[in-house]
N, C-alpha and C positions, 0 to 999 in steps of 0.2 A: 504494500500500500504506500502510495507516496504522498511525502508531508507526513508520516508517521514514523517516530521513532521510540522505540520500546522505555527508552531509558528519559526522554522526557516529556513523552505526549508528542502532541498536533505541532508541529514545527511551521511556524509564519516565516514569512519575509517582511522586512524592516518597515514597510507601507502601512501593511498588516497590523503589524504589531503597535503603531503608531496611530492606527485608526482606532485600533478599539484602547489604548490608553488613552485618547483624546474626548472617546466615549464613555470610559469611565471617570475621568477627570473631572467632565461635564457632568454627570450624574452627581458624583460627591458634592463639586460646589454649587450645585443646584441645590441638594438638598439644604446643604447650610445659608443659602441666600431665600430660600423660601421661609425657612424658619425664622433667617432675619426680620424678615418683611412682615410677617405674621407678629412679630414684637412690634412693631412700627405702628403698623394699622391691625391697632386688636379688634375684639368681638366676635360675635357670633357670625361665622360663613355657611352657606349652604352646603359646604364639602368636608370633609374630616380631613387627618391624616396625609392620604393620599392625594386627593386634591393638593394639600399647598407642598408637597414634593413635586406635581407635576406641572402646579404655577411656577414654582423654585424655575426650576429644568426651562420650562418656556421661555419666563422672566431674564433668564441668562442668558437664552440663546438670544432673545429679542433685543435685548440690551447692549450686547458683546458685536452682537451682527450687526446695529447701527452703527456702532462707533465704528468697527471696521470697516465697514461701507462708506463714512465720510475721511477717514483715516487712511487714503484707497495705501495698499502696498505693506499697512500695520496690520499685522495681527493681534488682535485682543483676546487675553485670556482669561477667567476669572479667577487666576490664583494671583493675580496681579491686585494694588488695589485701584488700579480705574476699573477694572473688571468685577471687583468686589460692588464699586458704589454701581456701576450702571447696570449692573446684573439685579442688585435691590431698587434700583428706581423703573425697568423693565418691568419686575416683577410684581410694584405696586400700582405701576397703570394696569396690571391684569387681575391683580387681586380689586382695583377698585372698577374693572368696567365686570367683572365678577360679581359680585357685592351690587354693583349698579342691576345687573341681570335677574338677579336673585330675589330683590324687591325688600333687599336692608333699607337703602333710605328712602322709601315710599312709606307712609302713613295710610291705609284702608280705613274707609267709612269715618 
């Protein structure tokens, strides 16, 4: 079988191995920039747990992906801290047009 080797598993190439650390990398500081954010803008959300790990993860991509987009040629990371603050400010416009969705600040009858 090839790409298999007994003695250390599934053998990548450095592309490889470099996409999926970038994919867990993002995962970790997503989690901790959701949680950030969730301290920022408390209260009651329509989503638990799960939800604000998966607004984290968005919030970071959407945050890190502007900057780089006007930053053409920079890569932005969020183990950096421009990555840190725009990864929680990404992540509070989704936690707040979430919360806007969910009918937190609406008043009924």
């Amino acid at each position: 079988m090839q790409g298999f080797d007994p003695a250390q598993g599934v053998v990548l190439n450095d592309t490889a191995r470099h996409l999926i650390n970038d994919v867990l990398v993002w995962i970790g500081f997503g989690t901790v920039i959701g949680l950030l954010a969730k301290a920022i803008m408390p209260g009651r959300d329509p989503g638990g747990a799960i939800a604000t790990v998966l607004m984290g993860i968005g919030g970071t991509i959407l945050g890190c992906g502007t900057m780089s987009y006007f930053y053409e040629g920079e890569r932005v990371v969020p183990v950096s801290p421009l990555g840190m603050v725009v990864g929680v400010m990404g992540t509070l416009i989704i936690l707040f047009f979430y919360k806007l969705l969910g009918g937190y600040y609406f008043i009924e009858g």
